[in-house]
N, C-alpha and C positions, 0 to 999 in steps of 0.2 A: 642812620644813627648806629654808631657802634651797639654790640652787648654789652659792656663793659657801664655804658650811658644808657641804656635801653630800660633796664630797671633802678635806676636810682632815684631816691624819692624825691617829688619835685614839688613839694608844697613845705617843706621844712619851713621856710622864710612866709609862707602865704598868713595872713591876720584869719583869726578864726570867724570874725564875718563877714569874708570872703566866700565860705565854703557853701553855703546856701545857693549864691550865687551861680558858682561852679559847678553845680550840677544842676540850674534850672532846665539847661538845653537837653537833657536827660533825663529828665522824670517821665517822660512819656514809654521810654524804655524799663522800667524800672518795676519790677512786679513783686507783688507777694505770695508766695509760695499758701498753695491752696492745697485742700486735702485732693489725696489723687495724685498731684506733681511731684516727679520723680528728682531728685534734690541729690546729685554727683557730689559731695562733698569731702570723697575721701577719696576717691580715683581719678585718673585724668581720662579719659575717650578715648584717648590713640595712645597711652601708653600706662606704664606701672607706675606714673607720676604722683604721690601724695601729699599731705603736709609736712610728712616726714623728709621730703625729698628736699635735697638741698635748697633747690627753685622754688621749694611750694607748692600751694595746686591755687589755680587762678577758677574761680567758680561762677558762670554770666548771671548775673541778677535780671537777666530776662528769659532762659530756657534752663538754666539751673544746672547745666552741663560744666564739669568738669575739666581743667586742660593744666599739663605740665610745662613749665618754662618753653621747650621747644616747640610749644603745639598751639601755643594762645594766639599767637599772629597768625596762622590760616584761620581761626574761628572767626577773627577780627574782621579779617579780608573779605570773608564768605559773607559775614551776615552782616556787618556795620556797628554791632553792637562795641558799645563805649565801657561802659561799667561793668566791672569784678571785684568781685569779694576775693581777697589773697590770704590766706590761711596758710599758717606756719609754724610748724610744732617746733620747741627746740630742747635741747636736751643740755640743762645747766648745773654744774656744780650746786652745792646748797653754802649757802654764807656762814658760816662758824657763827656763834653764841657764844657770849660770854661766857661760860662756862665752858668753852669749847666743842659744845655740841653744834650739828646745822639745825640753821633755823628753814624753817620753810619757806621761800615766798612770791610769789605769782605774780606777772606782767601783767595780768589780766582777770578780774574776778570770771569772765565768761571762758569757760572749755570747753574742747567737743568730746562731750562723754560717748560718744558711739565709735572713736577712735579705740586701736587697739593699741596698747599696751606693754612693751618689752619684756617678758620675764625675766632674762637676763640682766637689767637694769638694776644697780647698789642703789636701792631706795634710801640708805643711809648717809650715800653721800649726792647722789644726782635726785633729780626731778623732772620735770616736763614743765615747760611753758608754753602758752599758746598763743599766739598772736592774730590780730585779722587786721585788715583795714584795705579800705576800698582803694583801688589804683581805675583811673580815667585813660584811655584812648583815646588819640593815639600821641598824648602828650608825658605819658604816663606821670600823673598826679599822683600821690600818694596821700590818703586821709586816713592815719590812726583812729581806731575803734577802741574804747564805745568816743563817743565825739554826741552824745545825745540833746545840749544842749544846742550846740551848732549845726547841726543837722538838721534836716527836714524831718520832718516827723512821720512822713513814709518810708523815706531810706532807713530811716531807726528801726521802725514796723519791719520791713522788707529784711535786713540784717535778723535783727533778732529770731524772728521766720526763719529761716532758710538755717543759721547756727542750731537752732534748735530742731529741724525736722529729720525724721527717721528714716533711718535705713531705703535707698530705692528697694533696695530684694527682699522688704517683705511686701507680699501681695495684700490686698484691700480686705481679703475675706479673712474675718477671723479662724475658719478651721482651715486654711490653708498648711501646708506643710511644706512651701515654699520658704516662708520663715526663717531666718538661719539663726540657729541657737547661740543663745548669749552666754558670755561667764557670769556665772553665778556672781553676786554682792558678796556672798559669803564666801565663797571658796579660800581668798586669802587667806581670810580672818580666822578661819572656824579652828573651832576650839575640842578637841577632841578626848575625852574622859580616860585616863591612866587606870581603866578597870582590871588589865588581864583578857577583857575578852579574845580570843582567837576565832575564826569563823575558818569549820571544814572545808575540802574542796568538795563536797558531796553530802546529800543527804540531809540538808535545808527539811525546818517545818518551820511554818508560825508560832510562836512562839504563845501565841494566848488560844490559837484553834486549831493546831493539827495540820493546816493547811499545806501542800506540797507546791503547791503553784503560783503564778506571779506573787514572787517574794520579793520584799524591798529590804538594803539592810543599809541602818539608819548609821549615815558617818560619824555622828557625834559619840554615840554610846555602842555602838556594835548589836543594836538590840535587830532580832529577822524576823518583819511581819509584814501581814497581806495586803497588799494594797487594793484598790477597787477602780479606780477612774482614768490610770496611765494607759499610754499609749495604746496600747493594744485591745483592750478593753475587757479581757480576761479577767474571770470571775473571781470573788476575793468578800472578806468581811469587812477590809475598810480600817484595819488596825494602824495600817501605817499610821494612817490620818490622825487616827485618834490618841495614837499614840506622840505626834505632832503635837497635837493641842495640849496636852498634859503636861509634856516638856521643854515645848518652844525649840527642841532642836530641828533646825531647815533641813539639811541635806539628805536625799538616798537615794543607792544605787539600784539598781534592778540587778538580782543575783540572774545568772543566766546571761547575758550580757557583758561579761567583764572578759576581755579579749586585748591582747598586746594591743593593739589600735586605741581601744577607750573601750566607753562604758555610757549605757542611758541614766546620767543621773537627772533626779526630779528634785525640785526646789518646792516644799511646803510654803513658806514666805511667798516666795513669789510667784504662786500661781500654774508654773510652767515647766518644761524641760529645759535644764541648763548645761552650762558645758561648767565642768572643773579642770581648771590648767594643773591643779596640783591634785588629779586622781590617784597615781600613781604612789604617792606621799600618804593621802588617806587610806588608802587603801593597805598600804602596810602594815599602820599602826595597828591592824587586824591579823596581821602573817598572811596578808595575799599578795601575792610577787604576778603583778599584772605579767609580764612576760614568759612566764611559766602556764599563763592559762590557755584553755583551749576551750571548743564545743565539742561535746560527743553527742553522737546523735539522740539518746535520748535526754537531752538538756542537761545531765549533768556534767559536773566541770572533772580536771583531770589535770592536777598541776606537781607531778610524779612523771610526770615521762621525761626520758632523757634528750639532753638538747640537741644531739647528732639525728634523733627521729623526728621529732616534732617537726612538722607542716612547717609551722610560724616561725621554729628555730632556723631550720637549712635554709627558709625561702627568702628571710632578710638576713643572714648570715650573720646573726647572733652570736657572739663568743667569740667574734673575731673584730681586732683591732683592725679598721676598715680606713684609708686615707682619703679623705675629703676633696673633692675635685671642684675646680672651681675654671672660670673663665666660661668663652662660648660655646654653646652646646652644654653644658652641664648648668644647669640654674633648676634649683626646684621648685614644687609647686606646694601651697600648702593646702592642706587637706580641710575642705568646710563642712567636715561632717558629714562621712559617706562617699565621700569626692575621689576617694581613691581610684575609681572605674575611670574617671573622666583624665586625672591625672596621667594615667601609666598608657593607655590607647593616646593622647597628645603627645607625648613624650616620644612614640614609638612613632608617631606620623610625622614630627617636624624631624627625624633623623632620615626624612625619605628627601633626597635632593628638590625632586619635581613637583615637592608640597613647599620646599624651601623657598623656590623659584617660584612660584605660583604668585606663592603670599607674602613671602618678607623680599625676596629680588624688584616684587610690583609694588613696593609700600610705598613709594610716596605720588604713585598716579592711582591708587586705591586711595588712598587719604585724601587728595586733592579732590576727586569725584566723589565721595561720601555724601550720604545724604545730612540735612541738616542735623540731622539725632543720628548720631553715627553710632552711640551704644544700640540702637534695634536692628543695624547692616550686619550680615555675615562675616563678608568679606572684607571689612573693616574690623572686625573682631577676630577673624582667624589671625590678618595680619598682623594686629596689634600682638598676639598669642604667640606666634611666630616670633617676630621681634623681641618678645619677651626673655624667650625662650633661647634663641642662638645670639644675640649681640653681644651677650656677657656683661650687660649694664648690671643686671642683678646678682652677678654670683662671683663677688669679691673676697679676693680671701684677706686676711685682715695683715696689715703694715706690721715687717718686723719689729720695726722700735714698739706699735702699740701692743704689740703682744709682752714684749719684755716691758712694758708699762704696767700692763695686767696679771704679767705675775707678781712684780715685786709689790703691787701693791692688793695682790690678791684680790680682783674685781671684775668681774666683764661688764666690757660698753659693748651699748645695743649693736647688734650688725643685721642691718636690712637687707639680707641673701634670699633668692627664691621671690616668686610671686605668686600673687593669689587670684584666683582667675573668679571671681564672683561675677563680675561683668560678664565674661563668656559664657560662664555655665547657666546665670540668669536668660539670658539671651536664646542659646542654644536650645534649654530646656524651656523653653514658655511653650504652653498649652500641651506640652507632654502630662500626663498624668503619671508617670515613672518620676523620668528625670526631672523633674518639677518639684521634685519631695526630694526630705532629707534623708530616706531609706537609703540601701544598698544596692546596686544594680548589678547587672551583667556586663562585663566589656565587652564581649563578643554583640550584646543589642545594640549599647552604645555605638560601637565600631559602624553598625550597619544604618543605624542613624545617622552618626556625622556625615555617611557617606553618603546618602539621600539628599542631605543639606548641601555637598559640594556640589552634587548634579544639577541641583535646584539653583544654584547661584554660580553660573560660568565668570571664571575671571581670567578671561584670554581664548587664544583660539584654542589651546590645549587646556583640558580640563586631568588636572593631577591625579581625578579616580581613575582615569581609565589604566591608569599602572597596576590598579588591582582585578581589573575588571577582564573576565574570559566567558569563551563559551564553553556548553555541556552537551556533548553530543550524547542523548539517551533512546538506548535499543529496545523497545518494548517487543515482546515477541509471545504468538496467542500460542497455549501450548499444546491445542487440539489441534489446529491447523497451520501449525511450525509457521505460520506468516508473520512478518515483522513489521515494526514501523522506527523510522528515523527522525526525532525532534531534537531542537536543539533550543537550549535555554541559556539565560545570561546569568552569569552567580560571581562571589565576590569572595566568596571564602570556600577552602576544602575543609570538610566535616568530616573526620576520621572517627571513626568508632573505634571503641575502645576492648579488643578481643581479650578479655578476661578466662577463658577457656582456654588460652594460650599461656600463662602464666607460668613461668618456669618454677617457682618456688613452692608449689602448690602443697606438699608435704607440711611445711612452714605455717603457711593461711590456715589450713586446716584445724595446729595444734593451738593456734593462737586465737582461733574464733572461741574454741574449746575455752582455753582461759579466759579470755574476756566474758562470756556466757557464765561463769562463772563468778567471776569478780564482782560483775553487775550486781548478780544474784545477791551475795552477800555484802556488798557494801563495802567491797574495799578498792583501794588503788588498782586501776587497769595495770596490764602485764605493756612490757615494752611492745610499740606497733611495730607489725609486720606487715610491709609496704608489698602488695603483688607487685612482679614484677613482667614486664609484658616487653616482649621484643616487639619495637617499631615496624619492621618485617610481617609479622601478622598483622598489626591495624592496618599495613598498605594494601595487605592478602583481602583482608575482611571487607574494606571501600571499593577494592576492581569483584567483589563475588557479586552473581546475578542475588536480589530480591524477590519476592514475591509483590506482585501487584494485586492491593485488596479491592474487592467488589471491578474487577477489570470486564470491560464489555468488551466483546471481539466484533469488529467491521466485519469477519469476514463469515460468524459465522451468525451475524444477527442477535446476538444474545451471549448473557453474562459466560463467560469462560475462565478458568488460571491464565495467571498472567505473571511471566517473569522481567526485569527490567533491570537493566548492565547502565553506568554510567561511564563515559569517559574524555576526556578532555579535547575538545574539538579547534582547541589553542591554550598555551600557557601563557600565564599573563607575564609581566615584568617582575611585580612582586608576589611571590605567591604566600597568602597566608593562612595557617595550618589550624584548625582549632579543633582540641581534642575533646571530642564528644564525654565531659565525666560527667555532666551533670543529666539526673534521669530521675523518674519516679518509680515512687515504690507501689507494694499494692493496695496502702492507704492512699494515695495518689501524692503524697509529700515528696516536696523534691527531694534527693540526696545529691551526692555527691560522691565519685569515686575516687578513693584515694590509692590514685596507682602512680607505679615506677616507670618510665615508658623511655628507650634508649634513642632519645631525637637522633636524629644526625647532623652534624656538621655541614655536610654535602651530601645532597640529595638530588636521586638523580630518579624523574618518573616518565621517563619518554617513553617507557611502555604503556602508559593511559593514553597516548596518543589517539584516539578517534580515526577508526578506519571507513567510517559509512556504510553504503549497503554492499554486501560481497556478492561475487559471484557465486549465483545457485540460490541466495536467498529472494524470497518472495515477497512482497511489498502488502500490507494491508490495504481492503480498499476504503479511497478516503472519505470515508461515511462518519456521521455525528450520529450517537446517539440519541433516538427519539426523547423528546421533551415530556414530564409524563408529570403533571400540575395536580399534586392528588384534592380532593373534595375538603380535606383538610391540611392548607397549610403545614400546620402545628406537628402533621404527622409525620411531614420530609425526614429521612434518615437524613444524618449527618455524617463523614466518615472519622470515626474516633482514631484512625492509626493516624490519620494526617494530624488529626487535631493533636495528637500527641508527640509528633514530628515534631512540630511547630514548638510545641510545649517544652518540647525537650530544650530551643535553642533559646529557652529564658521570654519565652513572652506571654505575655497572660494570657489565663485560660481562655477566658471570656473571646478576650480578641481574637486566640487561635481558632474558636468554634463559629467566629461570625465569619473571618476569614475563608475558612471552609464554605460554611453556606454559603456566602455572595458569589461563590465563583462556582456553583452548582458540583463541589466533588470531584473537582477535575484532578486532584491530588495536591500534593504539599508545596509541589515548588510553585503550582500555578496561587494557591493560598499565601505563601510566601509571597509576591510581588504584591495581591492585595496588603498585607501588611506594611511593607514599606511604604506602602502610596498612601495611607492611612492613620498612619503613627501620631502623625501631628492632632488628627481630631482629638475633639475633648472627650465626645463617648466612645473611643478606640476599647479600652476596655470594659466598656458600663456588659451588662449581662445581653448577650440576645434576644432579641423582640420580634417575632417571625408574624408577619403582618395576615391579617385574612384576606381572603380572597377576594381578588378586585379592590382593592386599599390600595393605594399611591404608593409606595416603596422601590425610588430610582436605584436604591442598592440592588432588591429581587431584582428587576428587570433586567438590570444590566446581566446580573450573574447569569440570568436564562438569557441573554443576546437578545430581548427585545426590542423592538424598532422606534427610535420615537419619533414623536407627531413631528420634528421639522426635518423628520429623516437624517438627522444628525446622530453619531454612535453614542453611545452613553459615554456621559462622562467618566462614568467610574472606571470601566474597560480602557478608554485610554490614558487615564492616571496609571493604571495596571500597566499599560506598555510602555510609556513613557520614560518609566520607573526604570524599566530594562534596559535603559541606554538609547532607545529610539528615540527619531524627532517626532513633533507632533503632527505634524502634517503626513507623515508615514504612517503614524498606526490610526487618525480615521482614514485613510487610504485602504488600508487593511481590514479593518473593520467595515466599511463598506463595500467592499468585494467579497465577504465571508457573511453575509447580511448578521452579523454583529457578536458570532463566536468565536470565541477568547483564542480557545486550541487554533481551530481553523487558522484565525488571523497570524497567529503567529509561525503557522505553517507557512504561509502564505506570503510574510515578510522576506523568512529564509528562503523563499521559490523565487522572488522578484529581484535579483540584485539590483535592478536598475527599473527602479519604477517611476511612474509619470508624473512629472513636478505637478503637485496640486494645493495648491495655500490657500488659506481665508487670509485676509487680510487684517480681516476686524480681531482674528482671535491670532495675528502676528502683533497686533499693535496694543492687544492685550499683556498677550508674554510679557511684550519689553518694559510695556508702563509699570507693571508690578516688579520688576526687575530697578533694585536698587543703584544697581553700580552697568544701567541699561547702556550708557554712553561711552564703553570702554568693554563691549564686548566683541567678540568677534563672531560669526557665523561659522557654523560646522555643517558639513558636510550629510544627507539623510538617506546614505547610502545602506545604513544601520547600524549594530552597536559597534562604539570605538572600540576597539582590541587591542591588544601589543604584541601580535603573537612570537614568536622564538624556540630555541631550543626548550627543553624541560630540566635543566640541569640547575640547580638553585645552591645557595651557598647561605647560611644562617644565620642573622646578624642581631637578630632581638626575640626577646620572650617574654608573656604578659604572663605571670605567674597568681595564683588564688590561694587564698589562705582561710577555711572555713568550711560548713558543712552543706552550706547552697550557696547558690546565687544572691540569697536576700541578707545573708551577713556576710561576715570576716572582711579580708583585705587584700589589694591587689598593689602588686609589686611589679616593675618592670626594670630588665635586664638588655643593657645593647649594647654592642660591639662597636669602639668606638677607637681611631688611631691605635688600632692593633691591639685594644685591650676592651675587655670586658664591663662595664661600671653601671654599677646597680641605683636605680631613680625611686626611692622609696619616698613617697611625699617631698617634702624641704629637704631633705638627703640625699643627697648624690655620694658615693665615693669609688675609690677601683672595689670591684669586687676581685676576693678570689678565690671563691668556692662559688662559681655561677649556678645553681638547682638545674642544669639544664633538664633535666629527666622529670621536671614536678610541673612544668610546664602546664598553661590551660590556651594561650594563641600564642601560636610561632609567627615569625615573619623571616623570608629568606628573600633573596634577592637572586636575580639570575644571570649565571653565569656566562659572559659573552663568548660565542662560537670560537 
């Protein structure tokens, strides 16, 4: 059957008591949407398909799953399923009134109010309508909605269910913060009082207590007072509220919070945190110029600096008329609140060919194999991301005639450019305690996360991480008896420290800390920043210098010794990605942020980290573990805090960095580090540490001291740990059972064996695969050890994940990538050329390498 005939409605001519009929062979399929069932009703599975979408979104009334025009025939095929609910938004003129005004008026009294919204839409002359009605497989039927009298009185039930049910991505639990924040009721509407008020950029009290802290200031009247109950939970009298109740005005912002990106506004009325589309608008009617604000670090604002300095100005190049890019490869993302981390790290990954190849070159034998619920698969979601993102279905630039349409009659029609990744990030982030919330993250966790999830779900016989993925050849060496040792670990990103003692401008820093100290003091407008400025030459200086090793035990002399320890490259990967160590704590232990100048390069050439091995004349430690030493109390184990703060430093919670530590008895950071990624997914990754008493069940203790267990199998944990490193699983219990079940040993031990003796379970091969979604379209790899790409060191610059803000837990991330010999900047739903690229403000680089 043609497409042309494929959708045309085929009950036009059917008698309306027919239709009973028509779907008696179907009602056994036909379900109602219960609490718990998750209800697609605004996206399609396999693509950015909506109701807004010219095709519609076809929605099964027996698994509630979603699909666009191009994707409803594989659901069909796959499952048998007959009935869909077809939803279709459309965007109509409004009919003149006599009087020559439009009148309103509706296809359909039922909407789907969870649908969003165009703000570019001329409400005064367009509108929305909504349409639904059920179309039948594989005859395609078409039955107009409501149809309540002719209908069966379950399909009516079932319909009206599924129309009305909420959001899949909010989660069951009320405190979740999975949630994603709605627009306010009011925000259109709100009415704003022509007082005069102005609100400072500093120097906020409550206005009925004194109070300097969690301030809210109310958008209706401009009045700043304390709240008690928001987000944070930050102490407070409760004025907002009550000042709510006295005036009935809904909206306010949280002073502190107001940042080019948005702002936490709270809704009185309704209970909750809301989003205002028109913050930027309210917020003027005060003299605040959102794009002029910023955070300094001790919370007050600062909307006096000049736009050549400011973070937020250079890094989305502000002031500069920017040209809009559009087609494949350029489609943006939009931002759901916080989303920018996940945004600008995607954006940066589908511009790598052999993630292109992977997932959008395999899309239709990844869609084909898909499990039934293909929104809970990876690799049906990266795809679909992928697709999204290069096809260029989404990033249309708009018809010349309708542009000269829209000027003469001064209006813009909605245009549907960019997509919105709810489904992925849903997906992605389940049972993360991070990414699972609407806070702000880190890209560089993220990054280390996605990358967990690629290894976890192979699609092909080449797996796209291992372009990032090298080894670290590390020289530990004891410094009483010059002896050395040779390990070698798996890592995925270069950590450059940030050599601030190198700063050329230091003259400059000096007179400027002076004035800001200053300014603080008395309450006025900071002095223009002065950005240190640090040659990339030193941070390269400062990553090849030896360390100090804390609490180091020497092999050779029995007992604790100094310990220095060089790291260097034992292979360069394909893509090498640079991340500049700014974020650190202070001696409150609050993170900061260091806001440096740092002269990336272009081309980058580090073949002198090369990894030499053991030289002649050096002496080998012997390979002894230190004794196990189980004190009388648990509770009393040191912990190493340098590691923990290692860990700390690269954005991961405290909590987790300190457990990490423990379970793997102290072995240092990087061996902590692989607990972490093998661990992230858990739900108490970061609940607080609970150090069990002695002789209590605790397979975490155990494993971290290499204990043996009762079916002589290696701990689980240990080999999640290695696994994690790029190993197969049959290698590292291999390993683990020749080192009777230490971590270090084993992974000595892997690098000692190139070629070790095939040994498989069978029952935990047949485990792997069955948990493995897309099991029947994988290939086997090879368990020789980790994948590598090794090559020259010579890399060429192609993108940069740039940071806007004072930590890791606010501001906003922007990314920059090289793209058909030019530059162009991916700021959320904005693409356009750049051409002032911040390279120098940089937080992850990515370079590509150069072929011999």
């Amino acid at each position: 059957m043609q497409r042309a005939a494929l959708f045309r409605g085929g009950d036009a001519q059917m008698a309306a008591g027919d239709l009973g009929e028509l779907l008696v062979p179907y009602m056994p399929t036909i379900r109602v949407p219960k609490s718990g069932d998750r209800v697609y009703k605004t996206e399609c599975a396999f693509s950015y398909d909506s109701p807004d979408s010219e095709g519609g979104l076809y929605v099964c009334m027996n698994t509630f799953l979603g699909f666009g025009r191009e994707h409803i025939e594989r659901h069909y095929r796959k499952t048998g399923q007959c009935v869909y609910l077809h939803l279709k938004r459309h965007v109509v003129e409004k009919v003149p009134g006599a009087s020559g005004g439009a009148l309103p008026k509706r296809r359909n009294a039922k909407l789907f109010l969870d649908l969003e919204t165009n703000s570019d839409l001329n409400s005064d002359d367009f509108e929305y309508e909504d349409e639904a009605k059920l179309v039948i497989f594989p005859d395609h039927y078409e039955i107009s909605l409501p149809n309540i009298e002719e209908l069966p009185a379950l399909v009516t039930i079932a319909c009206d269910a599924l129309l009305s049910a909420k959001s899949p991505y909010r989660k069951q639990e009320p405190d979740s913060w999975e949630e994603e924040l709605q627009a306010s009721k009011h925000a259109k509407t709100l009415v704003q009082l022509d007082n005069g008020v102005r609100i400072p950029p500093s120097g906020w009290k409550c206005s009925k207590c004194d109070l300097r802290e969690n301030l809210w200031l109310n958008l209706t009247d401009g009045s700043v007072l304390c709240g008690k109950w928001f987000f944070d939970g930050s102490g407070g009298n409760g004025h907002a509220m009550e000042h709510y109740k006295e005036t009935g005005y809904p909206l306010a912002v949280k002073l502190g919070t107001i940042t080019p990106d948005g702002a936490d506004v709270y809704s009185f009325d309704e209970e909750e945190p809301v989003l205002d589309p028109h913050i930027a608008k309210h917020l003027a009617h005060f003299g605040i110029d959102m794009l002029q604000m910023q955070v300094t670090e001790n919370g007050l604002r600062d909307n006096d600096i000049k736009p050549r300095v400011s973070e937020w100005e250079v890094i989305q190049e502000a002031g500069v008329k920017l040209k809009p890019m559009y087609g494949p490869g350029y489609t943006g993302m939009k931002n759901l609140g916080n989303s920018c981390y996940l945004n600008a790290v995607m954006q940066a990954i589908f511009s790598i060919p052999e993630f292109q190849r992977a997932y959008v070159g395999n899309l239709p034998r990844i869609f084909d194999y898909s499990p039934l619920d293909p929104t809970q698969d990876f690799n049906t979601q990266m795809a679909k991301l992928g697709h999204g993102l290069l096809s260029g279905q989404y990033s249309k630039p708009p018809m010349k005639s309708e542009l000269i349409e829209q000027v003469m009659k001064e209006e813009h029609k909605p245009q549907h450019n960019g997509i919105s990744p709810r489904m992925f990030k849903a997906f992605i982030s389940k049972g993360h305690p991070e990414f699972s919330s609407n806070r702000q993250q880190d890209a560089q966790e993220f990054f280390l996360h996605l990358i967990n999830l690629v290894e976890r779900n192979p699609v092909g016989s080449e797996n796209p991480s291992d372009v990032f993925r090298f080894l670290v050849e590390e020289r530990t060496q004891c410094c009483q008896s010059r002896k050395v040792r040779y390990t070698d670990r798996v890592d995925y990103i270069m950590q450059l420290p940030v050599a601030l003692e190198a700063a050329t401008n230091k003259d400059e820093l000096i007179a400027y800390e002076l004035k800001r100290r200053e300014a603080e003091a008395a309450r006025r407008p900071l002095p223009e920043l002065v950005r240190a400025k640090i040659p990339f030459s030193a941070c390269l200086q400062a990553f090849s210098e030896p360390s100090n090793v804390e609490d180091f035990w020497s092999s050779a002399l029995q007992a604790k010794s100094a310990g220095v320890k060089t790291s260097r490259f034992a292979s360069f990967p394909e893509y090498l990605v640079v991340q500049i160590k700014k974020f650190t704590f202070g001696l409150d232990w609050i993170p900061k942020k260091l806001d440096v100048s740092i002269d990336m390069p272009d081309f980058l050439d580090i073949s002198h980290l090369r990894a030499r091995g053991l030289q002649p004349g050096e002496e080998e430690l012997p390979d002894l573990a230190p004794p196990i030493v189980i004190p009388d109390d648990p509770k009393a184990l040191d912990i190493d805090e340098s590691s923990v703060m290692q860990l700390a430093e690269m954005g991961f919670p405290l909590e987790a960095c300190r457990k990490a530590v423990y379970y793997t008895g102290n072995l240092g950071a990087e061996v902590a580090f692989n607990w972490i990624i093998a661990h992230m997914e858990e739900p108490d990754f970061a609940e607080p540490l609970v150090i069990p008493a002695f002789g209590e069940v605790a397979s975490s203790g155990a494993a971290a001291l290499g204990a043996v267990g009762l079916d002589n199998q290696p701990p689980e944990e240990l080999v999640a740990i290695i696994i994690s490193m790029g190993f197969q699983r049959n290698l590292a219990i291999q390993a683990l059972k020749a080192t009777n079940n230490n971590l270090e040993r084993a992974l000595e031990w892997i690098f000692s064996h190139p070629d070790p003796e095939e040994e498989s379970d069978p029952a935990l091969d047949t485990m792997d695969m069955e948990n493995n979604a897309n099991a029947n379209i994988l290939a086997e790899t090879g368990s020789e050890g980790p994948r590598i790409k090794d090559g020259p060191g010579r890399y060429e610059l192609f993108g940069f994940i740039s940071h806007m803000g004072t930590s890791t837990m606010s501001g906003h991330y922007v990314c920059h990538l090289r793209k058909e010999g030019r530059w162009v900047i991916y700021n959320d739903l904005r693409v356009c050329a750049s051409e002032r690229p911040p390279k120098d403000l940089g937080y992850i680089y990515f370079y590509h390498r150069i072929p011999s």
